[in-house]
N, C-alpha and C positions, 0 to 999 in steps of 0.2 A: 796808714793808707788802707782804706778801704776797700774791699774784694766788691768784685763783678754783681750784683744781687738776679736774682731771675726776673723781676716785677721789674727793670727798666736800667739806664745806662748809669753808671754813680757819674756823676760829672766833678773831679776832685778837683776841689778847692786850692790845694798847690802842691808844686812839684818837690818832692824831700828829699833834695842831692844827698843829704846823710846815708839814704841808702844805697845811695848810687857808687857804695866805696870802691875804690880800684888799684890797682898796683902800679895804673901810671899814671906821672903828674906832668904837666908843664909851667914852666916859666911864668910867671903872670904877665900882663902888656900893663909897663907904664911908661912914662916921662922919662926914668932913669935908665931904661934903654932908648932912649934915641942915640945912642951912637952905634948901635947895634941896629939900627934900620939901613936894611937894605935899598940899594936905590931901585930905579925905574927898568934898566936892564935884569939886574937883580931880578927883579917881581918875572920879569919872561923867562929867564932861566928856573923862577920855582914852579912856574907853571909847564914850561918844557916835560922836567923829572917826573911827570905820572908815568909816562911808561916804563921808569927806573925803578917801579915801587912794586919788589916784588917778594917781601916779608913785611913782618909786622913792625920791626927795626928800621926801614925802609921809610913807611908809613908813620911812624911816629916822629921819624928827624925829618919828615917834611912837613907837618904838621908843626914842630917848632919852626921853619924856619918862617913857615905862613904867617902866623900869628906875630911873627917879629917884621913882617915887613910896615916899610909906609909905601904909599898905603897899602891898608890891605888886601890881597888878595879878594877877587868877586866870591859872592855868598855861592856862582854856581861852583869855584875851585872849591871850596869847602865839599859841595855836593857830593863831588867827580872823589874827593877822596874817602870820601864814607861807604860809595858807592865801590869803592875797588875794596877798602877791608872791608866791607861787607860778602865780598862775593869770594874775598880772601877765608870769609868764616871766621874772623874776628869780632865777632859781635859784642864781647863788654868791652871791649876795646874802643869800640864807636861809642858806644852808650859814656865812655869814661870821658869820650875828649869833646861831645857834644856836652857835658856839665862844664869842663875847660871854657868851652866855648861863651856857657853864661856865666861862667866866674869873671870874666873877660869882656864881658858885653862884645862881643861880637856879633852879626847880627847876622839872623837867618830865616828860613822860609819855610814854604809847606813840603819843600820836597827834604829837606835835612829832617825835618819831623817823620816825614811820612819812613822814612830811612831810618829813625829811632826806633819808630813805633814796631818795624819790621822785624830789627835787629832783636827786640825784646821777645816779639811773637816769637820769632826762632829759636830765643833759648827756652820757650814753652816760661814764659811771664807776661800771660795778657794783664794781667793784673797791675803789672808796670806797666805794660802800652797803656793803659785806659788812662794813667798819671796825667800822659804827653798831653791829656786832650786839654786838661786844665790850662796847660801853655796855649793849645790852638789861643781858646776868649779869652785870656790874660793878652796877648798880643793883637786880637783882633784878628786873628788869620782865620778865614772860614774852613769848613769841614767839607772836605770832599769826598768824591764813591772808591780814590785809591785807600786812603785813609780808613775807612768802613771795613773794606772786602777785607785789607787785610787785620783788623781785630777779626774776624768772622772765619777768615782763614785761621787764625792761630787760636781760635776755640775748635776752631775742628781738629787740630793736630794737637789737640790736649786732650781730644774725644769728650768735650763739654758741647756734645749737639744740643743741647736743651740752652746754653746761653745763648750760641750762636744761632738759634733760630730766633729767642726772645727778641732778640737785636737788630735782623733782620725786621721782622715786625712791627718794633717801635720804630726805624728808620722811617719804614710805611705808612704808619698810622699817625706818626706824628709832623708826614711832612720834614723828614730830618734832610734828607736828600733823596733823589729818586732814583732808583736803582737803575744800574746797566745793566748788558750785558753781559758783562765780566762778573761783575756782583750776582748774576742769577747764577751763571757758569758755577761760582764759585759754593755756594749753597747747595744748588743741585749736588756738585761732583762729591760734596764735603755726607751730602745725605745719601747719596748712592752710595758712597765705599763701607758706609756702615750700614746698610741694606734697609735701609729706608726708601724705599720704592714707592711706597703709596703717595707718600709726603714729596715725591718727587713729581711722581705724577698729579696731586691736585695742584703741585707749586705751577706746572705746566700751564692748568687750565687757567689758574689766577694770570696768568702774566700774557697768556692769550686775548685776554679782556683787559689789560692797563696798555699803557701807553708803549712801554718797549715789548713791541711782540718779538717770540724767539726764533732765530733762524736755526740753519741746521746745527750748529754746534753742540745750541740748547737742547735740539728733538736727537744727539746721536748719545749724550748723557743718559737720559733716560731710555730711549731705545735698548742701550747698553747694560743700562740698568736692570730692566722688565727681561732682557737675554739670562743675565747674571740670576737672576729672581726664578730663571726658569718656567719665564710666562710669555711665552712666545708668540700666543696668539695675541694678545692686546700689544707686542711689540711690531708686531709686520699688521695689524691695524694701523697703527700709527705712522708707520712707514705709510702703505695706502694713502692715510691722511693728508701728510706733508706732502704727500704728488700732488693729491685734489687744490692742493693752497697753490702750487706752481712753485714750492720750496724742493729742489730738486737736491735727493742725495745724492751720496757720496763715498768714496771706498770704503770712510769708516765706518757708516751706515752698516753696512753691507757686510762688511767685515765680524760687527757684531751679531749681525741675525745668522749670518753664517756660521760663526762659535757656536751661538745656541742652540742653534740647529743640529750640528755635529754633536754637540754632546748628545743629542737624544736620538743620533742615529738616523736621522730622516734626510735621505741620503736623497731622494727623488725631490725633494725642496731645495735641498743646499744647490743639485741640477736649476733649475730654474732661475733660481737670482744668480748664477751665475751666466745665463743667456740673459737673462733681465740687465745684468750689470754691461753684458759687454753692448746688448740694445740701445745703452743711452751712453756708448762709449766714454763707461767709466773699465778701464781695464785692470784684472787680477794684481798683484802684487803680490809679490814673496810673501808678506804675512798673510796675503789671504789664501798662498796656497797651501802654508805652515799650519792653517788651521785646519782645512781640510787633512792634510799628511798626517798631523796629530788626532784628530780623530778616529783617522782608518786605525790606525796603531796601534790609541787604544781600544778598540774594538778585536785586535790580532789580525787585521786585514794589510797584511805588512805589503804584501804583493799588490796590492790595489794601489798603498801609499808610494810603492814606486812607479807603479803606471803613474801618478798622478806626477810624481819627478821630474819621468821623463818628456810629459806633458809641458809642463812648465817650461823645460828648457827650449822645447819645441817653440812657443810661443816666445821665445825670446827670454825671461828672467830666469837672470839665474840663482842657483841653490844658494842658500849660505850656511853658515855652522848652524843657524839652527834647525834647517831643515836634515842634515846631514846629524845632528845628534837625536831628534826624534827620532828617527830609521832608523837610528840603532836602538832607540830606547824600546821602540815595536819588536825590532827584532830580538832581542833580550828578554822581551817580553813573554814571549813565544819560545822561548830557551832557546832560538836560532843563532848561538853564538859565531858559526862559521859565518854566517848571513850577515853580523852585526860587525866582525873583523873586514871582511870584506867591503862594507861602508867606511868604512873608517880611513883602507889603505885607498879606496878611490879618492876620498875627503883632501888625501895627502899629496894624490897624483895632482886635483885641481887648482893646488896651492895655497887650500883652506886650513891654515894653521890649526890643527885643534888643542879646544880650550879644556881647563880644570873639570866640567861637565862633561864635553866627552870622554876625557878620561875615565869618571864616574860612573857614567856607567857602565862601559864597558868593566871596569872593577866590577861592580854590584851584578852583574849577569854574571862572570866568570865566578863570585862568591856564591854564587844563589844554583849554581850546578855543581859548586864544592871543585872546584876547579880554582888551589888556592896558588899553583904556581902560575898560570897565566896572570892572576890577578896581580901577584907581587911583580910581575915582571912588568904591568904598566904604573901598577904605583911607583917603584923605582925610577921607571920613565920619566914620569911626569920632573921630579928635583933633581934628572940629568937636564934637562930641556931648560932649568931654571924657573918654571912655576910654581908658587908659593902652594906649597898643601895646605887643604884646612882642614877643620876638626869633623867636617862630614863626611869627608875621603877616608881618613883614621875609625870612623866610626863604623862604617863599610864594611873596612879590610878587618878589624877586630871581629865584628857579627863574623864573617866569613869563617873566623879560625875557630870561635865557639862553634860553631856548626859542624865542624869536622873533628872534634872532639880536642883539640890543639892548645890544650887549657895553659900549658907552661908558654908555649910560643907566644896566646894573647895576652898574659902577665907581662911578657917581656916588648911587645909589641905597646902596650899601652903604658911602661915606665920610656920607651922611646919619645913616646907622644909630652911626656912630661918634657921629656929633657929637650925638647925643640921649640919648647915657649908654650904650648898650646893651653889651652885651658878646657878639660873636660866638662862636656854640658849635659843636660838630663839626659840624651841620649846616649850619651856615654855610660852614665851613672845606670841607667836602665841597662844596657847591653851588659854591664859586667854581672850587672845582679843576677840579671838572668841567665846569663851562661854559668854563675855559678852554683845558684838554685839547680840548671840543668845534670848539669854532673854529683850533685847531693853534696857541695861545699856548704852546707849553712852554715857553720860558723864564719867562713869568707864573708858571706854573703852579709849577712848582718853586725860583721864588724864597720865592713863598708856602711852598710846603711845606720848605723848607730854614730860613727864618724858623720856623715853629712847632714844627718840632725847635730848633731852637738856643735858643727859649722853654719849650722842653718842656712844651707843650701836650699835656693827656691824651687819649689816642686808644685806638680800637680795632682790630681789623683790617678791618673795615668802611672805616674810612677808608683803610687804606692799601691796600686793593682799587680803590678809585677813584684812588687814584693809579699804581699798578701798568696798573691797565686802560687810564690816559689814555695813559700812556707807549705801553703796547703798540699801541693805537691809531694812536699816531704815527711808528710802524715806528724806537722806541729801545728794542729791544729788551734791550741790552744795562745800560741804565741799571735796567729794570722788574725784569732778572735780579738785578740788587746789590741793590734793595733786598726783592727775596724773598728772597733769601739773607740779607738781617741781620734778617728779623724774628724769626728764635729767639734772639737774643743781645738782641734789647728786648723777650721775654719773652711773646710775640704766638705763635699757632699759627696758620699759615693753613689757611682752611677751604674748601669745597669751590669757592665761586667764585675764590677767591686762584689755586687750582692750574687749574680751569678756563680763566682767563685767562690763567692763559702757557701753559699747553697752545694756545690759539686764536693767543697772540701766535706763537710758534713757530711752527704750521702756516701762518700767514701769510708769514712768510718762506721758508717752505719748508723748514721743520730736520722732516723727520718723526718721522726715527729719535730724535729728543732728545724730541717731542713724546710716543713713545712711552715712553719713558723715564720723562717726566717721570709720566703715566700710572702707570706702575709706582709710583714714587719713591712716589704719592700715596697706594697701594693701601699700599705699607708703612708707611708714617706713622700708620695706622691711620683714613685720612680717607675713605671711599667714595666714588668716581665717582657723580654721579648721569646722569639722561638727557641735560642740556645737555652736559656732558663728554665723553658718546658722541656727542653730535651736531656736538660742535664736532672731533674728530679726524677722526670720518668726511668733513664737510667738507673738512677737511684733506687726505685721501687724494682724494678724488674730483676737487678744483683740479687735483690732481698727478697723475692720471691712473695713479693707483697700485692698480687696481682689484683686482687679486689677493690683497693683502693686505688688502680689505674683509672676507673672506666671516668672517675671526678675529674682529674687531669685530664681524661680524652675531650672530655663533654667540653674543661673550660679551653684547651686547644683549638676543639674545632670552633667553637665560639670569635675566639680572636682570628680564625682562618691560617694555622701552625698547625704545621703537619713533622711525623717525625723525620729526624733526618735520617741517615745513612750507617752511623751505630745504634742510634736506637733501633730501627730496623732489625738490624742483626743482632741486638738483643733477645726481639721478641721473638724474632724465628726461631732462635738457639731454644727458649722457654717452650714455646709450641712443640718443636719436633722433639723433646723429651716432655711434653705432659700436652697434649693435642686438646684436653679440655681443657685449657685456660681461656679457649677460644668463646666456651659459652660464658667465663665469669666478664668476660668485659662485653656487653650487648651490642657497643658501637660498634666494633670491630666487627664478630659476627654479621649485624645489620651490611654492612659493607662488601661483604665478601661475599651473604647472598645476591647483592644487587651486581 
């Protein structure tokens, strides 16, 4: 069987039940059961039992009992039951008993196909759906926009954008069918969640000139898109736009320019489309006031986010848990834990159950002020109340106890976490590392880390940042140097904190000249020094009393527009007020301080 090509659609030749293997089988239909054929009542009674089908065992003794009828059951009862184990999430299950189906000649339509082709997409095998199409022209069933959208869908949930547009395309170009609505819908949404925005917006213009022009659904994709992109002004263009056409939006409209809005803090716009919205009586909704709430928050404007609360309720909607978990996430934010407790128990008075998140963070606030009794006293909570903990609540409450120095309690805290089923994930694996690097456990530390290589636990270089750093921390330099050196042979590129931290490991031991070096190495690599980088060499020279060769680093700092931070600073002053002429060896600086 042939894979998918990018130059156009394979159209396979036939369909190979061989690979179609399965673990269920049915009965064959012949002659020799007819005395096993069910009568006429019979057939109403199998069609009754869909709503008795509520397992896969359920599903498949009705399926025998179908196939055993005379006659048989309509192609739509076939449908009805593909369509319930599919929605059951049984999908080789369908795929197994649609091949029953042609062992059987049984006969069927575009919608059992289109329900193969689906079931395939879903276990991420377009490569099978594309088989089904061979059936469409072996039977003469023509190809429709349901059958399309979803191969097109199930390349975008493979993250194969590049077939799924090729496809799109020839659809186009070749006259194959002509696209919908839903078909553009589904392109669009498939090219916006991988940030494909331009290509959303020229798809825009093309379809503004064909035959299916896009209504609002298609301009709030993109709208939503160009918010996400953080391109606000060609987003509330467009908005504009669609008014001038008489395409009137809509809350989700609004809802989106509103996000992108909040996030960049333009608070005197977000005002506006909210009198604009309620001008053309479309009215706020809980998510559009969640957005706003969530942005004062994160801003630390906690008190504004409950003016805006108690706004809300004034106009009639009311809070739900998630307006009630972001208040506390602002307030946590802000170390307001009294503020954040106090959300919480009104949350309780309104009869808003709170959920495994609000728990969270209230934990993660009480952990982050080192306040680890409050926090155990709601993680406890949480599996009296019977809510399932998961591995980011444990991962929380762990950070918390490294933080307070609690090293035996979070050993004992995370062989708990084993023994409740849980399964430790890179965050976990980073948490312990670095809380043992923290306390100078390195041998801990790198038995762990030598153990989940030798498991080949998936990683990123994020993790091995935190390993690199713990090392360098621990003046093993040499160790942190080997394994920066093998991360391009496991396929890893380090990025700018990776180089950052042996730049800082090196200048701690004193290698400058290598620190510079390494500096270079980093510029080649194609990876950019940012400000910490400059701040963490200059550090380096200023320990070292190597003040002549600062004014280079000044010159390439001020160049990028990096300035030093808040120890460097206090390096140099400490240099200056025991030797006041360093001031003439670096000119910038001087130049600076006459101006």
């Amino acid at each position: 069987m042939r894979r998918i090509c990018p130059n156009g659609i394979p159209f396979i030749s036939s369909f190979d039940t061989s690979n179609s293997g399965s673990a269920f089988t049915v009965r064959a239909y012949s002659s020799s059961h007819s005395n096993a054929s069910i009568s006429a009542k019979a057939k109403l009674r199998v069609s009754s039992k869909f709503e008795n089908v509520k397992c896969l065992d359920d599903a498949m003794t009705l399926f025998n009992q179908m196939v055993r009828t005379k006659p048989l059951p309509s192609v739509v009862n076939f449908s009805k039951l593909f369509k319930t184990m599919l929605n059951m999430k049984h999908y080789s299950a369908v795929v197994s008993l649609f091949v029953q189906m042609q062992k059987l000649g049984i006969p069927f339509n575009e919608f059992i196909l289109s329900i193969v082709i689906n079931n395939y997409c879903l276990m991420h095998r377009v490569d099978c759906a594309f088989s089904v199409l061979a059936i469409y022209l072996k039977n003469g069933i023509p190809f429709n926009n349901v059958t399309f959208t979803t191969l097109i869908r199930g390349f975008f949930a493979e993250n194969k954008v590049k077939y799924a547009v090729d496809l799109f395309k020839k659809l186009v170009r070749e006259s194959i069918c002509e696209p919908n609505e839903v078909m553009y819908a589904t392109v669009m949404n498939g090219l916006s969640k991988r940030g494909h925005t331009e290509k959303n917006l020229s798809l825009l213009r093309v379809m503004e000139q064909g035959n299916t022009k896009p209504d609002i659904c298609i301009y709030n994709i993109v709208i939503d898109a160009l918010c996400k992109d953080r391109n606000l002004d060609t987003a509330i263009n467009l908005l504009n736009e669609l008014k001038k056409k008489g395409i009137p939006p809509n809350i989700i409209t609004y809802n989106s320019l509103i996000d992108g809005l909040c996030k960049f803090g333009q608070w005197e716009k977000v005002r506006i489309l909210f009198s604009e919205m309620v001008d053309h009586n479309i009215y706020p909704d809980v998510h559009t006031f969640n957005i706003v709430i969530d942005g004062l928050c994160k801003e630390g404007k906690v008190e504004d986010a409950e003016k805006v609360m108690r706004h809300m309720i004034e106009k009639g909607v009311e809070p739900d848990i998630v307006t009630y978990n972001v208040i506390m996430g602002g307030c946590c934010l802000c170390g307001q834990m009294n503020r954040a407790r106090r959300i919480f128990d009104i949350m309780i008075d309104k009869c808003i159950e709170p959920n495994i998140v609000s728990y969270r963070i209230l934990i993660n606030g009480y952990c982050k002020k080192k306040k680890l009794a409050e926090a155990m006293q709601f993680f406890h909570e949480i599996s009296q109340k019977g809510s399932k903990l998961d591995i980011v609540t444990y991962n929380t409450i762990l950070q918390g106890l490294f933080e307070v120095g609690r090293i035996g309690s979070a050993k004992k805290f995370f062989d708990e976490m084993l023994s409740v089923g849980l399964v430790p994930d890179l965050c976990t694996h980073g948490t312990l590392l670095n809380g043992y690097f923290k306390y100078g456990l390195v041998d801990e530390a790198m038995s762990l880390f030598n153990e989940l290589e030798r498991k080949r636990v998936k990683s990123n270089i994020e993790f091995y940042n935190v390993v690199i750093n713990g090392l360098c921390k621990n003046r093993k330099l040499d160790k942190a140097h080997a394994i920066f050196e093998k991360l391009s042979f496991i396929g890893l590129l380090p990025n700018a904190r990776t180089y950052t931290t042996m730049i800082n490991g090196l200048c701690l031991e004193g290698l400058l000249d290598e620190a510079k070096d390494m500096l270079r190495k980093m510029e080649d690599d194609g990876c950019l020094p940012n400000s910490i980088t400059y701040n963490v060499i200059a550090q380096g020279f200023l320990r070292c009393n190597r003040i002549s060769e600062m004014a280079t680093f000044m010159k390439e700092m001020a160049g990028r527009k990096f300035s030093f931070d808040a120890t460097t600073t206090e390096f140099l002053v400490n240099v200056i007020r025991e030797n006041p002429s360093v001031l003439d060896m670096i000119p910038e600086l001087h130049l600076k301080n006459k101006k």
